[in-house]
C-alpha positions, 0 to 999 in steps of 0.5 A, spaced: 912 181 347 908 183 341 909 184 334 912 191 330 910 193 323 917 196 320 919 200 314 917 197 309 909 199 311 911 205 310 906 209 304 904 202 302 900 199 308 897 193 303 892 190 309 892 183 308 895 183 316 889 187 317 884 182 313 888 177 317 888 179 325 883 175 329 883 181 334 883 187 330 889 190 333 892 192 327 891 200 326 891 205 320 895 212 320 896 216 315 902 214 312 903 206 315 899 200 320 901 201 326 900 193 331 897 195 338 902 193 344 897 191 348 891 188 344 896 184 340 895 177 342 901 175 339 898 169 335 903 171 328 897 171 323 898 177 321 906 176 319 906 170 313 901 174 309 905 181 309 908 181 302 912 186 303 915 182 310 914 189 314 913 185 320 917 182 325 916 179 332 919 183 337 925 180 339 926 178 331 926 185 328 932 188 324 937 191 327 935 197 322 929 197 325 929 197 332 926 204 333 919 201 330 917 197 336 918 204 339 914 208 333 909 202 334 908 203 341 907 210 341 903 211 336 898 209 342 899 215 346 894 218 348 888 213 344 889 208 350 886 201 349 882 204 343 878 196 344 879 194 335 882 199 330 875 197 325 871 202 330 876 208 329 878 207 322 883 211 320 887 215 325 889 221 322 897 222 325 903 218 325 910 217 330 915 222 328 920 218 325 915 216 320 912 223 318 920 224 317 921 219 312 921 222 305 916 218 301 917 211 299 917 208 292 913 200 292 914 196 286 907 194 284 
């Protein structure tokens, strides 16, 4: 079990999960964060301080977006375990269903 970043992150990515995660496994795409499955220590820090409420324990994810436990998941394909998302910095992709979401607007 981990924890997902789900839509409400997308085109906002605030990173006060990022600030927040004692192992770093929160990391940067292009239009989203994305939690690392295997890196997660599933401690729930990072839950709480979202303020948009993007992210949801696995098995408490929102019917609408179950498909962003797959999108977090697969985003690591081919980076494996990169060991920290601060040593990589931003990666320069995105899982498919977010690149084919239409921008979203964020009340400031």
């Amino acid at each position: 079990m981990t924890y997902v970043i789900a839509q409400p992150c997308v085109d906002l990515k605030d990173r006060a999960c990022v600030e927040e995660c004692p192992v770093d496994c929160i990391y940067e795409g292009n239009r989203m964060l994305y939690i690392h499955p295997e890196e997660c220590v599933d401690c729930g820090a990072c839950e709480p301080v979202c303020p948009v409420e993007a992210i949801f324990y696995e098995d408490d994810t929102p019917e609408e977006w179950k498909d962003y436990y797959d999108a977090n998941v697969k985003f690591f394909d081919g980076l494996g375990m990169p060991g920290g998302a601060a040593k990589m910095g931003p990666i320069d992709k995105d899982h498919p269903l977010i690149e084919a979401l239409p921008p979203q607007e964020h009340d400031e």
